[in-house]
C-alpha positions as CSV (number, residue, x, y, z in Angstrom):
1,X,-162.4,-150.3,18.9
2,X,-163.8,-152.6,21.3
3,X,-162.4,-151.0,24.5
4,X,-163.4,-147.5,23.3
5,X,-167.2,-148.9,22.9
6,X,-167.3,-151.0,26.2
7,X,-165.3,-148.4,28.7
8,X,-166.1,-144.9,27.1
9,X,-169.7,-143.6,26.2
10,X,-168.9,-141.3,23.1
11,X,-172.7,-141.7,21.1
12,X,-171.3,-140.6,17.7
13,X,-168.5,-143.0,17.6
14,X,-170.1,-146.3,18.9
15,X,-173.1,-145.5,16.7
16,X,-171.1,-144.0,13.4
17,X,-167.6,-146.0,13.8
18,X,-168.4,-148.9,15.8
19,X,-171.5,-150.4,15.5
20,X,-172.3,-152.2,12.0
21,X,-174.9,-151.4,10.1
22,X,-176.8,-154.2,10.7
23,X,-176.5,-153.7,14.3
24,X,-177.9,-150.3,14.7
25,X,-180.8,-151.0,12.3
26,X,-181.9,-153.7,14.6
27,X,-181.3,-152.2,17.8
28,X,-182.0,-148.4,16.9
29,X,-183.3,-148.2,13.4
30,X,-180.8,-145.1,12.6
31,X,-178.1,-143.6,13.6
32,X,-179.1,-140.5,14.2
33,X,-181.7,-142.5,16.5
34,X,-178.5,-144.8,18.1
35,X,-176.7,-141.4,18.6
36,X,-179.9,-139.5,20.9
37,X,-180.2,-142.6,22.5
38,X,-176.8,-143.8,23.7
39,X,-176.9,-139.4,24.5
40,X,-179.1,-139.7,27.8
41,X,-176.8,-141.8,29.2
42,X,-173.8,-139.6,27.7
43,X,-172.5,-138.1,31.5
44,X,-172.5,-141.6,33.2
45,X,-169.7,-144.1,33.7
46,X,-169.1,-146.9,30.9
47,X,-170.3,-149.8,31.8
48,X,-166.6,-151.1,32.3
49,X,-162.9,-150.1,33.6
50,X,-161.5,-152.6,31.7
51,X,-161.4,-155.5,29.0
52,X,-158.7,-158.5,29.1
53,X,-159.4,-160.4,25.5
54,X,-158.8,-164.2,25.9
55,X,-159.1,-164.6,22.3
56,X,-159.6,-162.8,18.6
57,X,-160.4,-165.2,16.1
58,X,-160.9,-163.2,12.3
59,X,-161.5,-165.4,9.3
60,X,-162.0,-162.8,6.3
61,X,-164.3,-159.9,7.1
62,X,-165.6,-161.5,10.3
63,X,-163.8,-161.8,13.3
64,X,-165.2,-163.3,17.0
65,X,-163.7,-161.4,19.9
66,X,-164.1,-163.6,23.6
67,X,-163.6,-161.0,26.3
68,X,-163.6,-160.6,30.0
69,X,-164.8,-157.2,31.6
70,X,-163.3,-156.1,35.0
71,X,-164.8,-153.0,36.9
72,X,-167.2,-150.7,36.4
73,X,-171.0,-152.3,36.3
74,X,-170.5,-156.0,34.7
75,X,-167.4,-156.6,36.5
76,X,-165.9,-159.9,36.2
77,X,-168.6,-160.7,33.3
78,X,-167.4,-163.0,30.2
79,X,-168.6,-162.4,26.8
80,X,-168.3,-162.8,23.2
81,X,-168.5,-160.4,20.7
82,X,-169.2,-161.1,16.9
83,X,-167.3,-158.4,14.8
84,X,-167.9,-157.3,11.2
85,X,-165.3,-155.8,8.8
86,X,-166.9,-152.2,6.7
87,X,-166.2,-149.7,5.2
88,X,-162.4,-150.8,5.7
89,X,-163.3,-150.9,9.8
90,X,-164.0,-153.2,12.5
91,X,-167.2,-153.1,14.3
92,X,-169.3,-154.3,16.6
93,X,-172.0,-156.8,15.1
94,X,-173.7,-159.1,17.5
95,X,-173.1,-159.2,21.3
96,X,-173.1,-162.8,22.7
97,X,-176.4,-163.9,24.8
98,X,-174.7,-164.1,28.1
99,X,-173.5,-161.1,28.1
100,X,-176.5,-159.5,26.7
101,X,-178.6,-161.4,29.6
102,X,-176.1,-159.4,32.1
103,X,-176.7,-156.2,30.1
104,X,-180.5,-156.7,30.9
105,X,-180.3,-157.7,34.2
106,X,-178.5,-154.6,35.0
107,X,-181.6,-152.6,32.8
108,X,-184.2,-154.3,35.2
109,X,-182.5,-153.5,38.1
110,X,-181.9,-149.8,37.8
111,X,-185.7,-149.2,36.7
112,X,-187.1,-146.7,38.5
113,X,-190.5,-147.8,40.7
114,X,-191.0,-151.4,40.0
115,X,-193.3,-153.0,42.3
116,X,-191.9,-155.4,45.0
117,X,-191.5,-159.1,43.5
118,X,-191.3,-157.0,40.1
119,X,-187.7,-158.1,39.4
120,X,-188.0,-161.5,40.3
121,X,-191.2,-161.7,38.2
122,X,-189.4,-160.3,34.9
123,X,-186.7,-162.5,35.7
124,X,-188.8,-165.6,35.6
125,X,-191.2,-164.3,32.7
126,X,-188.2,-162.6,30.2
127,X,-184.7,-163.5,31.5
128,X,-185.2,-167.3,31.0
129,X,-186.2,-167.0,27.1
130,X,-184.3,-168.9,25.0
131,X,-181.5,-167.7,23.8
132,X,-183.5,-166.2,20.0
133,X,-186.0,-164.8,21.2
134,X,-183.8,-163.0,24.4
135,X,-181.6,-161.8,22.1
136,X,-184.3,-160.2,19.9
137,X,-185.8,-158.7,23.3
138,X,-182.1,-157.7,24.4
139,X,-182.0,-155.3,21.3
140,X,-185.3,-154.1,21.5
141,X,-184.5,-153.0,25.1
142,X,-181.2,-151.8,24.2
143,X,-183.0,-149.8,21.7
144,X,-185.6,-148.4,23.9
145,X,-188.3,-149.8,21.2
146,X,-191.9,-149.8,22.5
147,X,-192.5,-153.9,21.8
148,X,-189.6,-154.2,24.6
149,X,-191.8,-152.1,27.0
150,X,-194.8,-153.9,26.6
151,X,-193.0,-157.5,26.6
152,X,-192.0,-155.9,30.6
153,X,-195.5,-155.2,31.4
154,X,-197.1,-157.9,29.7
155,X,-194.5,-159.7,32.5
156,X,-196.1,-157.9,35.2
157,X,-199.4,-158.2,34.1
158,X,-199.1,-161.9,34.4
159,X,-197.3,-161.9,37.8
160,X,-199.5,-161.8,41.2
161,X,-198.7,-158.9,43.4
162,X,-199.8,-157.8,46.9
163,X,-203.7,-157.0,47.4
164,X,-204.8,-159.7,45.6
165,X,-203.5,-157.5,41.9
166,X,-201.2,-158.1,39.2
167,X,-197.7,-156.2,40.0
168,X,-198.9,-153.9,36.8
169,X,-201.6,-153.0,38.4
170,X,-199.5,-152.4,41.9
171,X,-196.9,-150.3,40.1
172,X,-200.0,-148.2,38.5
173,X,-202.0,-147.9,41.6
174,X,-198.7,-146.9,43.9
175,X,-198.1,-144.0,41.6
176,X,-201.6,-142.9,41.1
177,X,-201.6,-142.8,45.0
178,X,-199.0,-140.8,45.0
179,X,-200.1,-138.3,42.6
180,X,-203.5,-138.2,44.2
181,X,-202.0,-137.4,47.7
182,X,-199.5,-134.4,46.2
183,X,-202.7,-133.2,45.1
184,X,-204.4,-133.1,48.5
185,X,-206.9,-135.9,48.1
186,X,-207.7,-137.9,51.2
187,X,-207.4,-141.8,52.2
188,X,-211.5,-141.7,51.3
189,X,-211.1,-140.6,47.7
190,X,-208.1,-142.3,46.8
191,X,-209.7,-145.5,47.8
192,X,-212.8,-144.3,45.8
193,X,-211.0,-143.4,42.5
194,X,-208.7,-146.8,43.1
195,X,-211.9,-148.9,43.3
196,X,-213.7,-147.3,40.3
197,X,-210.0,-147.9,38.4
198,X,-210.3,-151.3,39.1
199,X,-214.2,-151.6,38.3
200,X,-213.5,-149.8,34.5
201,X,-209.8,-150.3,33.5
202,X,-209.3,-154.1,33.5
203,X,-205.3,-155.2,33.1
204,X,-205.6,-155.8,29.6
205,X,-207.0,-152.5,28.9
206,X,-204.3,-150.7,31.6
207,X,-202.0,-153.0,29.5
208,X,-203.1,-151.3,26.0
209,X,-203.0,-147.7,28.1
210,X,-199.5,-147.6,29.3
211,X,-198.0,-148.9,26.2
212,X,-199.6,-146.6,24.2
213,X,-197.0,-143.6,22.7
214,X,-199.0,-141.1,24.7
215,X,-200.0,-143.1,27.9
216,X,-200.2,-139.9,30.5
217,X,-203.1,-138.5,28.2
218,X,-204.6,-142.0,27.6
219,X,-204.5,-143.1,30.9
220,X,-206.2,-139.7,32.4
221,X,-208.8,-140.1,29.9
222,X,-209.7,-143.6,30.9
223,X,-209.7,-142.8,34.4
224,X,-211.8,-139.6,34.2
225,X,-215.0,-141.4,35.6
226,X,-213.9,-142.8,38.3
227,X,-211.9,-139.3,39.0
228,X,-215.6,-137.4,38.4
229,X,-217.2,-139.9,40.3
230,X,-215.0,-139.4,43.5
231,X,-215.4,-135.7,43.7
């Protein structure tokens, strides 16, 4: 059961054979939920080759599984997993914070257009929590949950980037300049709309903006002044 979780991605099994209950109704909230989420990433590799177990300990219904991965993206990465016994089944209960810090680490890493210095700030601002509250992050971000996406930018909104801005507002202002040029604005309105951005959407209201469940919409509305000012 283990090896089938860890080297295969097959969404209906982990999230209907084995993950416990408890687990994906902290980390998803349903299965149905677990199952389109663990989907996206349905046609990539697992995240291992392959597991060597240096110990199963089971007392009862609960067992603790200590296991080394080899291969694959957390090669050579130690773990413990804490299982539960259901339904007449093992599963999958709690993952062990070390591995769960590698887990995220990897998540940080592969996201797509995060400012220079972003990684090393989320590093310093999330990856160091202690070990409750990471693991409560860990889920959420395993879960794709909004509070894990705002812990991330709250991070970046408290980290110094280039131009004398946060690294939100870098990550913000790089792709707004990059939307502005595929639309054929010039260097003189893009600095225009960038200065009236930062003159009427302060951090903590770009903060509220990108977390919101519809922040494409939001964030045009808030930016429409500037945008009609710079015509």
């Amino acid at each position: 059961m283990v090896r089938l979780s860890l080297t295969t991605n097959d969404p209906d099994g982990d999230c209907n054979e084995r993950l416990s209950d408890a687990f994906v109704e902290r980390t998803y909230g349903t299965r149905p939920r677990c199952e389109l989420i663990q989907g996206r990433d349905q046609d990539e590799e697992g995240d291992v080759e392959s597991l060597e177990f240096a110990s199963v300990e089971v007392e009862g219904d609960t067992a603790r599984a200590r296991i080394e991965a080899r291969g694959g993206a957390i090669d050579a990465v130690g773990g413990v997993l804490d299982l539960v016994r259901e339904d007449g089944a093992w599963r999958i209960d709690h993952v062990g914070v070390p591995l769960l810090r590698t887990l995220v680490d990897l998540a940080v890493r592969s996201t797509e257009n995060l400012p220079a210095g972003g990684f090393d700030c989320i590093d310093r601002e999330l990856l160091t929590l202690p070990d409750s509250r990471f693991r409560r992050f860990a889920y959420q971000l395993i879960g794709q949950r909004p509070a894990s996406q705002r812990r991330i930018l709250r991070a970046l909104a408290d980290c110094n980037g280039q131009r004398g801005v946060s690294l939100l507002r870098q990550a913000f202002e790089e792709g707004l300049v990059r939307s502005l040029r595929e639309q054929g604005s010039g260097k003189e309105r893009i600095d225009c709309i960038l200065s009236g951005a930062r003159a009427g959407v302060p951090d903590d209201r770009l903060l509220e903006l990108l977390s919101s469940t519809d922040s494409d919409t939001a964030t045009g509305e808030a930016l429409a002044p500037a945008l009609e000012a710079c015509r």
